[in-house]
PDB file of N, CA, C and O in Angstrom:
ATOM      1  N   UNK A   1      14.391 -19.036   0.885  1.00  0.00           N
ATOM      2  CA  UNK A   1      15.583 -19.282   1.663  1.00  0.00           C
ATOM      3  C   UNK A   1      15.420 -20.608   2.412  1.00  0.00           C
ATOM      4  O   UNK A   1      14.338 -20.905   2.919  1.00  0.00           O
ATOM      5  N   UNK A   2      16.633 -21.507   2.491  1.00  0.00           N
ATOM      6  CA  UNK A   2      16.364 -22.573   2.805  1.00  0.00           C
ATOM      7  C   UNK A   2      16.776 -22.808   4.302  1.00  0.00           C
ATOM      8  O   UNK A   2      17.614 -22.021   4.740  1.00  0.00           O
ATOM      9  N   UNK A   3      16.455 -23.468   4.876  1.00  0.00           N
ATOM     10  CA  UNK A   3      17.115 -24.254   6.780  1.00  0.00           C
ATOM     11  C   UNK A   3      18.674 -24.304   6.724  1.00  0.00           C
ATOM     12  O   UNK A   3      19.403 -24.285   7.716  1.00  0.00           O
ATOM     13  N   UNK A   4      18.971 -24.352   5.777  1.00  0.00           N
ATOM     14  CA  UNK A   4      20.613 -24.499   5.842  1.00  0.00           C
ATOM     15  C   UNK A   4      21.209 -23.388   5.560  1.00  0.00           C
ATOM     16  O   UNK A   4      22.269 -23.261   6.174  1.00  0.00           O
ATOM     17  N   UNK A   5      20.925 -22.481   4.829  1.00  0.00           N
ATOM     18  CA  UNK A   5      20.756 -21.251   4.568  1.00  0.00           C
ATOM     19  C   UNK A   5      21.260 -20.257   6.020  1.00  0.00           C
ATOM     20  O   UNK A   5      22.318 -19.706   6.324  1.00  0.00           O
ATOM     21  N   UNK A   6      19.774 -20.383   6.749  1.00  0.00           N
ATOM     22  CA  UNK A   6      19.913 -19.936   7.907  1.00  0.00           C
ATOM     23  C   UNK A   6      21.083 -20.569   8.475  1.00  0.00           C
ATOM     24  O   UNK A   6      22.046 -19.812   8.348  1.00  0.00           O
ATOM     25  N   UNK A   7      21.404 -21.712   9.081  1.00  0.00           N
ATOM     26  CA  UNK A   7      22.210 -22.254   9.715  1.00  0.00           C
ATOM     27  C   UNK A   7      23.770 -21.889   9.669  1.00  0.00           C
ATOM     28  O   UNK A   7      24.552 -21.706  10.601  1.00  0.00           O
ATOM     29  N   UNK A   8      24.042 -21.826   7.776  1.00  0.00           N
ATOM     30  CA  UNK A   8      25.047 -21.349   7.622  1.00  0.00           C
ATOM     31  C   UNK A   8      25.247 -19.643   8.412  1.00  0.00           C
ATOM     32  O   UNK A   8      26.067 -19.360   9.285  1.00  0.00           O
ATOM     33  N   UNK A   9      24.457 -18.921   7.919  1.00  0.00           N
ATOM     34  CA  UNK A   9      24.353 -17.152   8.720  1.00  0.00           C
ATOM     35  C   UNK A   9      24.887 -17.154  10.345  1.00  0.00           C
ATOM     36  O   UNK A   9      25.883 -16.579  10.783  1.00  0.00           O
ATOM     37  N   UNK A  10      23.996 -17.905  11.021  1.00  0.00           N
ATOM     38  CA  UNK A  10      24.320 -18.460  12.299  1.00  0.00           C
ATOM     39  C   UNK A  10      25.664 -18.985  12.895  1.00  0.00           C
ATOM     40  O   UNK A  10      26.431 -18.697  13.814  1.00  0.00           O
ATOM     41  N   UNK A  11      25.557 -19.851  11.951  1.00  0.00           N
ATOM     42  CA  UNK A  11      27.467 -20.683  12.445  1.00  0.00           C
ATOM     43  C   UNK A  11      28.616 -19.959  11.754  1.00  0.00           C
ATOM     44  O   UNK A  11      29.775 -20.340  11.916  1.00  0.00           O
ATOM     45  N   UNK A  12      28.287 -18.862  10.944  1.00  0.00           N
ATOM     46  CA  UNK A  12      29.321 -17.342  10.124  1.00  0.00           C
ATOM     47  C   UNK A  12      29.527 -17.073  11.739  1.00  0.00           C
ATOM     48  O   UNK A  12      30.372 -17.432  12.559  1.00  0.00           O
ATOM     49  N   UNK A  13      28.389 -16.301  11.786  1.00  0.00           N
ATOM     50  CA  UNK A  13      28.596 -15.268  13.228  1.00  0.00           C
ATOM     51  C   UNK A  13      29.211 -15.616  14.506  1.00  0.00           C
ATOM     52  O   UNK A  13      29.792 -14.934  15.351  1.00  0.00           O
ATOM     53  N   UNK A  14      28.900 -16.985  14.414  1.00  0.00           N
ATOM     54  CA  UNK A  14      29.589 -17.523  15.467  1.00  0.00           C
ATOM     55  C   UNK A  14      30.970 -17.782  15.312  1.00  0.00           C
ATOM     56  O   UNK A  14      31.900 -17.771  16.118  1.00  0.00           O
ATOM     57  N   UNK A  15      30.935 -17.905  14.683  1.00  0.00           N
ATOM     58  CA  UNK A  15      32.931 -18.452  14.508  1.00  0.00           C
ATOM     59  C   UNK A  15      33.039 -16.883  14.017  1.00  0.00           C
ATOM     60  O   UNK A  15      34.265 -16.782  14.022  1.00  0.00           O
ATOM     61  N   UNK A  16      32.720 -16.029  13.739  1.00  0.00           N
ATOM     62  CA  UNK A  16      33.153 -14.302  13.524  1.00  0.00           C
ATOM     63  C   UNK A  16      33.354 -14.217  14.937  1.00  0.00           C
ATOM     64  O   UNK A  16      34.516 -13.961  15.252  1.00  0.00           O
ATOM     65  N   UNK A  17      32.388 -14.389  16.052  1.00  0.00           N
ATOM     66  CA  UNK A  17      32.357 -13.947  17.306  1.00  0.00           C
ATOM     67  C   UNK A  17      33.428 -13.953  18.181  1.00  0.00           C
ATOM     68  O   UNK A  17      34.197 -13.063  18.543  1.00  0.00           O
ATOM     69  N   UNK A  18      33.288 -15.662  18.574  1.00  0.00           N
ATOM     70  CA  UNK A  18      34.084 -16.722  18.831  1.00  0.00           C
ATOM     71  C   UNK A  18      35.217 -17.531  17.967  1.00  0.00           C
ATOM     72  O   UNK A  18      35.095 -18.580  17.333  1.00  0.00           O
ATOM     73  N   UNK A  19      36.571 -16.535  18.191  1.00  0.00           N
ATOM     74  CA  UNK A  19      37.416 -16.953  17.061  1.00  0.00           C
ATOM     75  C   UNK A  19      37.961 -18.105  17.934  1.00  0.00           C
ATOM     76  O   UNK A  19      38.315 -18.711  16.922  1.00  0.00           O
ATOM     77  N   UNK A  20      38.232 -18.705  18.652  1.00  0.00           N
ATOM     78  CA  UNK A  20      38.367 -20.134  18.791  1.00  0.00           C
ATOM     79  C   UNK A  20      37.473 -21.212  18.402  1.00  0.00           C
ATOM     80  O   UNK A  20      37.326 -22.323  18.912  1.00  0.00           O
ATOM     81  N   UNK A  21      36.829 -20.600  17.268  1.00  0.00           N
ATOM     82  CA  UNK A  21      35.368 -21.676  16.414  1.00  0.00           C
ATOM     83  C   UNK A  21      36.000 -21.636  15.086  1.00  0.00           C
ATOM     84  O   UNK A  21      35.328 -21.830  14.073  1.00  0.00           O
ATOM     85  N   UNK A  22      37.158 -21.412  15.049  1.00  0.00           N
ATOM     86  CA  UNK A  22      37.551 -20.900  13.348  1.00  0.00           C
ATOM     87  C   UNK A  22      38.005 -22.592  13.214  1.00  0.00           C
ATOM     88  O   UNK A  22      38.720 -23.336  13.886  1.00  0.00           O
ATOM     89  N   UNK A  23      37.452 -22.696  12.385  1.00  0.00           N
ATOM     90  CA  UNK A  23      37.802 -24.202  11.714  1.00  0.00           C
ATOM     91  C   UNK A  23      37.345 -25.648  12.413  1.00  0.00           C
ATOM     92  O   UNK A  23      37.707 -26.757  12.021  1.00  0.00           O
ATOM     93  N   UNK A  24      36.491 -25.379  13.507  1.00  0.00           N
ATOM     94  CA  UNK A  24      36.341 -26.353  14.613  1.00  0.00           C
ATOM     95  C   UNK A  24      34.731 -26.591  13.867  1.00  0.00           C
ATOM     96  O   UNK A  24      34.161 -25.528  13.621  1.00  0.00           O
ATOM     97  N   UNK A  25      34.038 -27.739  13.529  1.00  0.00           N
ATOM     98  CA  UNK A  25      33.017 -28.320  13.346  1.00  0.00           C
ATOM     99  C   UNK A  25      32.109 -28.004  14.502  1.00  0.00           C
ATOM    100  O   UNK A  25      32.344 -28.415  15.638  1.00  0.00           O
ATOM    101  N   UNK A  26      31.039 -27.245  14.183  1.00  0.00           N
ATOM    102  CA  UNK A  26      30.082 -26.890  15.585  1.00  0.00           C
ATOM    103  C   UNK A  26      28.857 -27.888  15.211  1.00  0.00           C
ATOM    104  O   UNK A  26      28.362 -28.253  14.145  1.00  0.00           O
ATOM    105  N   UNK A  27      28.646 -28.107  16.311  1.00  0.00           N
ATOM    106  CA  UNK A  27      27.415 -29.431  16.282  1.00  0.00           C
ATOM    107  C   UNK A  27      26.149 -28.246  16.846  1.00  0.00           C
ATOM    108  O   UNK A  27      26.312 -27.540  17.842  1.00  0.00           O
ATOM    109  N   UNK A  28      25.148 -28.229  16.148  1.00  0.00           N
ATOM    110  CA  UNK A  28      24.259 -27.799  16.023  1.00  0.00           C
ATOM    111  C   UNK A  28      23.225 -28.031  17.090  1.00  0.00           C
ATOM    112  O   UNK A  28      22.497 -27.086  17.395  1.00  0.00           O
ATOM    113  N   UNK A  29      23.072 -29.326  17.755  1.00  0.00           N
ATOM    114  CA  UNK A  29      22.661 -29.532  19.089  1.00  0.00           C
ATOM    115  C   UNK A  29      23.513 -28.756  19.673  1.00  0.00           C
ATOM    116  O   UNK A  29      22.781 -27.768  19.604  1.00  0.00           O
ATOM    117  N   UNK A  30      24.523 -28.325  20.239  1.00  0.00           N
ATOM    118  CA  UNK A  30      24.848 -27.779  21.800  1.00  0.00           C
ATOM    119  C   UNK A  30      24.716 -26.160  21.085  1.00  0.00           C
ATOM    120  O   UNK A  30      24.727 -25.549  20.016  1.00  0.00           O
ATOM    121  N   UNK A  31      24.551 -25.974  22.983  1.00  0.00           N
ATOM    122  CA  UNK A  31      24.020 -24.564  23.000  1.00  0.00           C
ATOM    123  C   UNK A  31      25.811 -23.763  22.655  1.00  0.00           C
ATOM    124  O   UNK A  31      26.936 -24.245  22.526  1.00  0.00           O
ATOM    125  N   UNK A  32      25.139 -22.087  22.607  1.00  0.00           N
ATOM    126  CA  UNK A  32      26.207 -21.542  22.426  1.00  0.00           C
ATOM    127  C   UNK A  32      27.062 -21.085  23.903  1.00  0.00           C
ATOM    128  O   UNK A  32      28.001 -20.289  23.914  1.00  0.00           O
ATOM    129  N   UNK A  33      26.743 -21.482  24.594  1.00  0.00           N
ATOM    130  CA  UNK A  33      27.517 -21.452  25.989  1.00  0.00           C
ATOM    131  C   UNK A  33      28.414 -23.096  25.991  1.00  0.00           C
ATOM    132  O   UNK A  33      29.368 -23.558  26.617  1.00  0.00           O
ATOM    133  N   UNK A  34      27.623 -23.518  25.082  1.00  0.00           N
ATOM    134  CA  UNK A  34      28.955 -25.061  25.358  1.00  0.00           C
ATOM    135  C   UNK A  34      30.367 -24.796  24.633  1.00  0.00           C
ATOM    136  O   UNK A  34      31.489 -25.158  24.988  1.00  0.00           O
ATOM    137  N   UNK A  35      29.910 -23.948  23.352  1.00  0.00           N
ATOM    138  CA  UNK A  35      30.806 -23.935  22.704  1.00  0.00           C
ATOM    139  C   UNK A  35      31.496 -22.498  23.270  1.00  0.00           C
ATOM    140  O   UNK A  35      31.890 -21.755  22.370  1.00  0.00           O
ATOM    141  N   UNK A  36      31.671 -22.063  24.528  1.00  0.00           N
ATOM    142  CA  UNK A  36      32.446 -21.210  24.825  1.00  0.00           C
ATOM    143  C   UNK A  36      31.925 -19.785  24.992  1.00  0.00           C
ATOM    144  O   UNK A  36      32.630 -19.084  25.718  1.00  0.00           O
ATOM    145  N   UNK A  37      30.588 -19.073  24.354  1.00  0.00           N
ATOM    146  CA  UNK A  37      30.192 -18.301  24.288  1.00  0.00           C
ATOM    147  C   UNK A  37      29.632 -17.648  25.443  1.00  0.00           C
ATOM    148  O   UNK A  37      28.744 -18.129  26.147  1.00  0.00           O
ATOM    149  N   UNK A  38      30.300 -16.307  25.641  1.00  0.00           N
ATOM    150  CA  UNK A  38      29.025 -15.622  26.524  1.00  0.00           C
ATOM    151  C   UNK A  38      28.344 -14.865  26.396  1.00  0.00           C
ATOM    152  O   UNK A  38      28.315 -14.263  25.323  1.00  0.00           O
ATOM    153  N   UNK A  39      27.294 -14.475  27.655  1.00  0.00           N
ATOM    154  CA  UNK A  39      26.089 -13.548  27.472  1.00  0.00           C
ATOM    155  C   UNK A  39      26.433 -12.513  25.843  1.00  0.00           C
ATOM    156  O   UNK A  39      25.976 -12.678  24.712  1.00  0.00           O
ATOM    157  N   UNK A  40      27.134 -11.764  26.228  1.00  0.00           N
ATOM    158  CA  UNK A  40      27.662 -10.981  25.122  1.00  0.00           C
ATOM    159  C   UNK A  40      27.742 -11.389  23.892  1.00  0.00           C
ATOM    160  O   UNK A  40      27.245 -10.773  22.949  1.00  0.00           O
ATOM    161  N   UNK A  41      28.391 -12.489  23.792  1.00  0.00           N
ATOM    162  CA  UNK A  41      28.524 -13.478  22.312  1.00  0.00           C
ATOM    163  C   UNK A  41      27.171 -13.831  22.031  1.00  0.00           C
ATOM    164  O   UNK A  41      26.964 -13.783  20.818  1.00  0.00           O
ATOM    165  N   UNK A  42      26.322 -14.118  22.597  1.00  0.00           N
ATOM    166  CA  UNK A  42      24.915 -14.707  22.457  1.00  0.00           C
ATOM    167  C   UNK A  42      24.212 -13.886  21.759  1.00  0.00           C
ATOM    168  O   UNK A  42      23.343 -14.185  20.940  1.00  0.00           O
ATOM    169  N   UNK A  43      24.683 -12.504  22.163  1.00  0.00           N
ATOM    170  CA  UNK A  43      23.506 -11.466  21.673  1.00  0.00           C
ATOM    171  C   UNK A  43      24.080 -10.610  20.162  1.00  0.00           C
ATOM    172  O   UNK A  43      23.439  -9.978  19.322  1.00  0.00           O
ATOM    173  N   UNK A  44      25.681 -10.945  20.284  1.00  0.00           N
ATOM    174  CA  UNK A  44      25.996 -10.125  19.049  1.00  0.00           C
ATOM    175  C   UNK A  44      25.763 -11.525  17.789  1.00  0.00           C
ATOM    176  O   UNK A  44      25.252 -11.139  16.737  1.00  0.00           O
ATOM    177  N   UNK A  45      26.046 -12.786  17.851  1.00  0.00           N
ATOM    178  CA  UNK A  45      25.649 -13.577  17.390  1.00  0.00           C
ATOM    179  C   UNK A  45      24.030 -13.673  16.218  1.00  0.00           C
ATOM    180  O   UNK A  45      23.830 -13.775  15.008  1.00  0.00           O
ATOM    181  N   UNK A  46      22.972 -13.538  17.783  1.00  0.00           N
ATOM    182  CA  UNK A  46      21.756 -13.572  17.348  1.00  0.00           C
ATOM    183  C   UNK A  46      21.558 -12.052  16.816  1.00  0.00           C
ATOM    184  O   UNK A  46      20.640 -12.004  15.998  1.00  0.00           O
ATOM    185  N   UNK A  47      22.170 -10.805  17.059  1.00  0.00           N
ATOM    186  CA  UNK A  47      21.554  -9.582  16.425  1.00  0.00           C
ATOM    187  C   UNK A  47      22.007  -9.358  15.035  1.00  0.00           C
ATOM    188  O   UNK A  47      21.334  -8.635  14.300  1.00  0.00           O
ATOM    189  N   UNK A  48      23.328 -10.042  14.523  1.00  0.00           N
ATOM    190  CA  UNK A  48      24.106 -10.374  14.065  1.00  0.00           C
ATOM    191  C   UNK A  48      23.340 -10.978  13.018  1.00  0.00           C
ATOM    192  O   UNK A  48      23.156 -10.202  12.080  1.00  0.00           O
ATOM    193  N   UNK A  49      22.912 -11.940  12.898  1.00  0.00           N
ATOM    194  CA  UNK A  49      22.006 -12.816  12.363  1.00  0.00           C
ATOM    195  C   UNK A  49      20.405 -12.544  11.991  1.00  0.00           C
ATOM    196  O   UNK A  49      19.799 -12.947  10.999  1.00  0.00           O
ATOM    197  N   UNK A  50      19.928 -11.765  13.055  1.00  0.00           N
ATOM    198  CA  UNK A  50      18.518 -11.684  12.852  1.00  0.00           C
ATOM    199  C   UNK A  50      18.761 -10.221  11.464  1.00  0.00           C
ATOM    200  O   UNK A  50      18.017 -10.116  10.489  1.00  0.00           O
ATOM    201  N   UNK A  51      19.839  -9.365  11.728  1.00  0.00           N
ATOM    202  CA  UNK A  51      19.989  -8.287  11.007  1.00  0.00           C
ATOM    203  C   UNK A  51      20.284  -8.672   9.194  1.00  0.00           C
ATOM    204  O   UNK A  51      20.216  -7.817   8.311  1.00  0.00           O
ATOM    205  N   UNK A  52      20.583 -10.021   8.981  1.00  0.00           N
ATOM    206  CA  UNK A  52      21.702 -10.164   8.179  1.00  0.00           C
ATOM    207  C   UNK A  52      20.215 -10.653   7.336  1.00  0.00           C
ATOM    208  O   UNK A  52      19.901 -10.235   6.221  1.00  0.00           O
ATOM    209  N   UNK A  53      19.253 -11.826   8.329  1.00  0.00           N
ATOM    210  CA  UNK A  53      18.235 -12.360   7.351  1.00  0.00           C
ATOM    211  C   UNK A  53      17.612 -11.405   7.467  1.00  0.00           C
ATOM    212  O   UNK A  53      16.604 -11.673   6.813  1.00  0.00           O
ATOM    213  N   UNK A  54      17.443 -10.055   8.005  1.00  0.00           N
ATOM    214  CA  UNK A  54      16.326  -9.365   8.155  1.00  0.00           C
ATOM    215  C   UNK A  54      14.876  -9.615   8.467  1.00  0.00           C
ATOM    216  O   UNK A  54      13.832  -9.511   7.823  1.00  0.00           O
ATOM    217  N   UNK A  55      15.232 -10.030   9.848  1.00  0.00           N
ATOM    218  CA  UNK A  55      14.115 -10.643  10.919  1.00  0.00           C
ATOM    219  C   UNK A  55      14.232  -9.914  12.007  1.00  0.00           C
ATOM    220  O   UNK A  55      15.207  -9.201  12.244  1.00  0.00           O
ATOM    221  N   UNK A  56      13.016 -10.077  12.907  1.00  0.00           N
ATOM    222  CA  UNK A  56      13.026  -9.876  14.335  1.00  0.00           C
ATOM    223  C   UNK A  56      12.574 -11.024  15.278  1.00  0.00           C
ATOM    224  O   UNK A  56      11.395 -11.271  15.021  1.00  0.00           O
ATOM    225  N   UNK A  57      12.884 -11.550  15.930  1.00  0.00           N
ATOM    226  CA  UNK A  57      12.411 -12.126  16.954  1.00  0.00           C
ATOM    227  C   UNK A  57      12.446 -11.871  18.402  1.00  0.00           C
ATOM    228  O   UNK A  57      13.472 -11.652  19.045  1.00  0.00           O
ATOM    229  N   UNK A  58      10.885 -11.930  19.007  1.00  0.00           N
ATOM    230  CA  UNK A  58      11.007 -10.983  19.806  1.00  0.00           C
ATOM    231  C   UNK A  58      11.820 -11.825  21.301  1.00  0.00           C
ATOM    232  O   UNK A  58      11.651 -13.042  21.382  1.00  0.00           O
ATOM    233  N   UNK A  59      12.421 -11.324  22.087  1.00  0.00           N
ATOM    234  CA  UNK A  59      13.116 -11.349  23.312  1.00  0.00           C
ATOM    235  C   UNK A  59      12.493 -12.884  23.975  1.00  0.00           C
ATOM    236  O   UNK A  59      12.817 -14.034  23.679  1.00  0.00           O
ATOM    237  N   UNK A  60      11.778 -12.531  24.680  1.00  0.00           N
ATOM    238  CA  UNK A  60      10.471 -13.520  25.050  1.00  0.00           C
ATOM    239  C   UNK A  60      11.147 -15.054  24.460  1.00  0.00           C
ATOM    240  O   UNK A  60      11.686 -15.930  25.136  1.00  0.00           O
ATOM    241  N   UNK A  61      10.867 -15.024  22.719  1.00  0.00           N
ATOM    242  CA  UNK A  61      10.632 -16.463  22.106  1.00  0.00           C
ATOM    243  C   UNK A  61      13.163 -16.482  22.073  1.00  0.00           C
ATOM    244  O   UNK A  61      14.047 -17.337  22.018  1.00  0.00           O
ATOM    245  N   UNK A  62      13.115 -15.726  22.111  1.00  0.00           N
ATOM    246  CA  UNK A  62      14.894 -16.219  22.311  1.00  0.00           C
ATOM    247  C   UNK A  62      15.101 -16.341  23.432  1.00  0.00           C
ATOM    248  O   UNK A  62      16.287 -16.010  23.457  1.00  0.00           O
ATOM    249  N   UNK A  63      14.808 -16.608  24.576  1.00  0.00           N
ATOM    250  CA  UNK A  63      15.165 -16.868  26.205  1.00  0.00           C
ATOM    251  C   UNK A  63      14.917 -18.307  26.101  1.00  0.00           C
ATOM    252  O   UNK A  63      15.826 -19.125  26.241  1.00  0.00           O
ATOM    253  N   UNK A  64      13.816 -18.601  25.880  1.00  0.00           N
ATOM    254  CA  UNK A  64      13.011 -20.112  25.524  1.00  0.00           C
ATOM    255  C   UNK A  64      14.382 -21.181  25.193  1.00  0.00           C
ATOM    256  O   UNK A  64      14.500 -22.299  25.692  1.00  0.00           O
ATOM    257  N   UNK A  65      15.266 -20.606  24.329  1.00  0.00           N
ATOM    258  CA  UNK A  65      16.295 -21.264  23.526  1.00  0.00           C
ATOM    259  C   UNK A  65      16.942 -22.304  23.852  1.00  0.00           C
ATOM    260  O   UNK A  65      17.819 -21.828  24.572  1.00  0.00           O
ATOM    261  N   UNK A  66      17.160 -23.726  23.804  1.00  0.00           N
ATOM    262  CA  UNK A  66      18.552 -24.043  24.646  1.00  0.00           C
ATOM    263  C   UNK A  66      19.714 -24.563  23.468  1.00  0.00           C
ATOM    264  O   UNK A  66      20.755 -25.005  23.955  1.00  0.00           O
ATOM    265  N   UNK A  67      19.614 -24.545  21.898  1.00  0.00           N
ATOM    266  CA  UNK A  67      20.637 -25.308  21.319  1.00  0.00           C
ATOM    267  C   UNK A  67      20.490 -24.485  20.114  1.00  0.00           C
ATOM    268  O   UNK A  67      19.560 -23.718  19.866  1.00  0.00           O
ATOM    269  N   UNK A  68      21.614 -24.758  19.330  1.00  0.00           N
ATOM    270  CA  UNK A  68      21.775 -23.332  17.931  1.00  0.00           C
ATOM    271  C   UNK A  68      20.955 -23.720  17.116  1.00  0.00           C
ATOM    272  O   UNK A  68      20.603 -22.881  16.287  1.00  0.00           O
ATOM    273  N   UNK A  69      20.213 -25.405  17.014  1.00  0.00           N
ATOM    274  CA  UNK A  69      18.883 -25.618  16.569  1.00  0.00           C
ATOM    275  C   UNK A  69      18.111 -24.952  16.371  1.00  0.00           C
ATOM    276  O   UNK A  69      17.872 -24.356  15.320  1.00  0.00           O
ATOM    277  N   UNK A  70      17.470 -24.921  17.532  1.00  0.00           N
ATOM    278  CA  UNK A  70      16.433 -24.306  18.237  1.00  0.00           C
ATOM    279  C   UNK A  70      16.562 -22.468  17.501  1.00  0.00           C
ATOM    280  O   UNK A  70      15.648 -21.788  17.033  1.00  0.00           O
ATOM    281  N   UNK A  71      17.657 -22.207  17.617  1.00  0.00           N
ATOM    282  CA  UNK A  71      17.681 -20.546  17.324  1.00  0.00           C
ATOM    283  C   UNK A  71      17.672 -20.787  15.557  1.00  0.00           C
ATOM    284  O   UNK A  71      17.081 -19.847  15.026  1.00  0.00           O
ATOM    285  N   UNK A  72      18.056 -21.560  14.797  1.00  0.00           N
ATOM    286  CA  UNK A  72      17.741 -21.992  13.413  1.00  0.00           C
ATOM    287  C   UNK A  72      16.596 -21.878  13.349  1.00  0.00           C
ATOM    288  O   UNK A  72      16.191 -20.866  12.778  1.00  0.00           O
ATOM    289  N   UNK A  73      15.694 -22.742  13.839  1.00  0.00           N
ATOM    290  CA  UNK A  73      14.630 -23.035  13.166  1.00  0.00           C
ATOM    291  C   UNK A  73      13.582 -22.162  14.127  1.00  0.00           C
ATOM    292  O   UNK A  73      12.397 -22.496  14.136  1.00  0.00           O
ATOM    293  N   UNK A  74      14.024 -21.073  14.909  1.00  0.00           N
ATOM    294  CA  UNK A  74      13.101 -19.794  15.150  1.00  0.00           C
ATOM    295  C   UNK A  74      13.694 -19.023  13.495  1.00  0.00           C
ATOM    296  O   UNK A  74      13.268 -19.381  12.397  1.00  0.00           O
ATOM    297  N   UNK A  75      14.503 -18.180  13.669  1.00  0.00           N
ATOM    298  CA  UNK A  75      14.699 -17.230  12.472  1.00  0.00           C
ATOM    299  C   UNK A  75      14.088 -18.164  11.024  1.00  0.00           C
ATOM    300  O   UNK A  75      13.566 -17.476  10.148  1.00  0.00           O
ATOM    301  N   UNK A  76      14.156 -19.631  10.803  1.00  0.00           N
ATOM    302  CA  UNK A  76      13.811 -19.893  10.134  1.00  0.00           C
ATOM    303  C   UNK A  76      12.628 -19.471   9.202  1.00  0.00           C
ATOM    304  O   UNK A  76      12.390 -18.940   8.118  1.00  0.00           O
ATOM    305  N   UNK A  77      11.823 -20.235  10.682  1.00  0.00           N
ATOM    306  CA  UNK A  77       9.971 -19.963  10.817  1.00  0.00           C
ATOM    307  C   UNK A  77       9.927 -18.232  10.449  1.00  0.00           C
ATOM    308  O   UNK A  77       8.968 -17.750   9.847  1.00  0.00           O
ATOM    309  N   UNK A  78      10.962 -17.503  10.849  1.00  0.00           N
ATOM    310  CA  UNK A  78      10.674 -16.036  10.924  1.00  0.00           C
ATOM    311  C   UNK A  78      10.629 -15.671   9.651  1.00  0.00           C
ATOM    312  O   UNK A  78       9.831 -14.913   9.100  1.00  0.00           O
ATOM    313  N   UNK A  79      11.877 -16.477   9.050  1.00  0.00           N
ATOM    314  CA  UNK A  79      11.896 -15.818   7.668  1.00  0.00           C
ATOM    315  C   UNK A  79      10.736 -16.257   6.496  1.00  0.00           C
ATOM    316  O   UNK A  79      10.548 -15.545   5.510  1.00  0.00           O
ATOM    317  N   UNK A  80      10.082 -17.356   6.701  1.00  0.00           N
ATOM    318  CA  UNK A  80       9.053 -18.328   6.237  1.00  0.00           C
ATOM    319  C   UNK A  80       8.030 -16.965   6.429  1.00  0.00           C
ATOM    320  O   UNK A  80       7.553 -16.520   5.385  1.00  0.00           O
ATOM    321  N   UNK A  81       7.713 -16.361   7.560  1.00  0.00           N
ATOM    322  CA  UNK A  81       6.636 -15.627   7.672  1.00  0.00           C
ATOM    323  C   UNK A  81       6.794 -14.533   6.804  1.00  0.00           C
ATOM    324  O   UNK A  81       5.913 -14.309   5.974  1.00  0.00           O
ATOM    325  N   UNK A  82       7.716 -13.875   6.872  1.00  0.00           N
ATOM    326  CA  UNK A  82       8.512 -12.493   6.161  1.00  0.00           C
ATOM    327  C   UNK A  82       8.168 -12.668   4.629  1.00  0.00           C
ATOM    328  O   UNK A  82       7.441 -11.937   3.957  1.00  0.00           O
ATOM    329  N   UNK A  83       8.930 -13.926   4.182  1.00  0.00           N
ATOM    330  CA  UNK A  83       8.638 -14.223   2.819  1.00  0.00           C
ATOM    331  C   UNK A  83       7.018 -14.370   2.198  1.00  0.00           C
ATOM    332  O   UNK A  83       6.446 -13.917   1.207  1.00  0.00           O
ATOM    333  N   UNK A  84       6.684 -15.111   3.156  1.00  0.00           N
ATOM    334  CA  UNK A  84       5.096 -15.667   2.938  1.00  0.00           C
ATOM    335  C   UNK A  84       4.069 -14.312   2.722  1.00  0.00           C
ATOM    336  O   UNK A  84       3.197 -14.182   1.863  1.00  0.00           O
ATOM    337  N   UNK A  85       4.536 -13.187   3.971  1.00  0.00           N
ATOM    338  CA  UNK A  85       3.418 -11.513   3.826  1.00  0.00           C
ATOM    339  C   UNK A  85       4.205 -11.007   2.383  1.00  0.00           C
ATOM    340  O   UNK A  85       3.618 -10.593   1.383  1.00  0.00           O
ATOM    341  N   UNK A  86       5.382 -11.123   2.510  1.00  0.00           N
ATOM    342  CA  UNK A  86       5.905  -9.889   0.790  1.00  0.00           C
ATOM    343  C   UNK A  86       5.294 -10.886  -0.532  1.00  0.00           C
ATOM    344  O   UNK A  86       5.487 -10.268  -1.579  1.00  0.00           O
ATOM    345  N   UNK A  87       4.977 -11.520  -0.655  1.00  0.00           N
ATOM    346  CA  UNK A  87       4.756 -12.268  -1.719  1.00  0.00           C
ATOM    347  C   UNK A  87       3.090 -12.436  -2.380  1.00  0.00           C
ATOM    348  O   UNK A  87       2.888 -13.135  -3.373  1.00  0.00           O
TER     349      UNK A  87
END
C-alpha cells in the first residue's frame, strides 16, 4: 500500500465527515481544525481510517499530531509495520 493510498482513505473520511469539504481541495499541511473540524470530527475521521487500513495507533502517538501529514505518514509507518510482520 502506497503514501497516497493512505492519504486518499484520510481525505474520503474527511470530506464524509465534514460535508463542507465536498469538492474543496484540502491541503495536506493544515491541521483538521483549520479545515473546520472538531474534537468529534477528529476522532470519527481517524477511527474511521485507522479501521478502514486496519491499523491501530495508539492515543499517545495521535495527540503528538499537528497536520493531516503528520496523521498520513503515522498510519502509513503503521501499515508498513502490519504488512512487513504478515509477510
Amino acid at each position: 500500500m502506497t503514501r497516497e493510498h493512505v492519504l486518499e482513505v484520510v481525505t474520503r473520511h474527511l470530506v464524509d465527515t465534514i460535508e463542507e469539504l465536498e469538492g474543496v481541495e484540502i491541503d495536506p499541511a493544515k491541521s483538521m481544525k483549520d479545515l473546520g473540524a472538531n474534537s468529534l470530527d477528529i476522532v470519527e475521521v481517524v477511527s474511521c481510517s485507522m479501521r478502514e487500513l486496519k491499523v491501530k495507533v495508539p492515543r499517545a502517538e495521535l495527540n503528538k499530531l499537528e497536520n493531516i501529514n503528520q496523521l498520513v505518514e503515522l498510519l502509513y509507518k503503521s501499515v508498513q509495520e502490519k504488512e512487513s510482520v504478515s509477510s
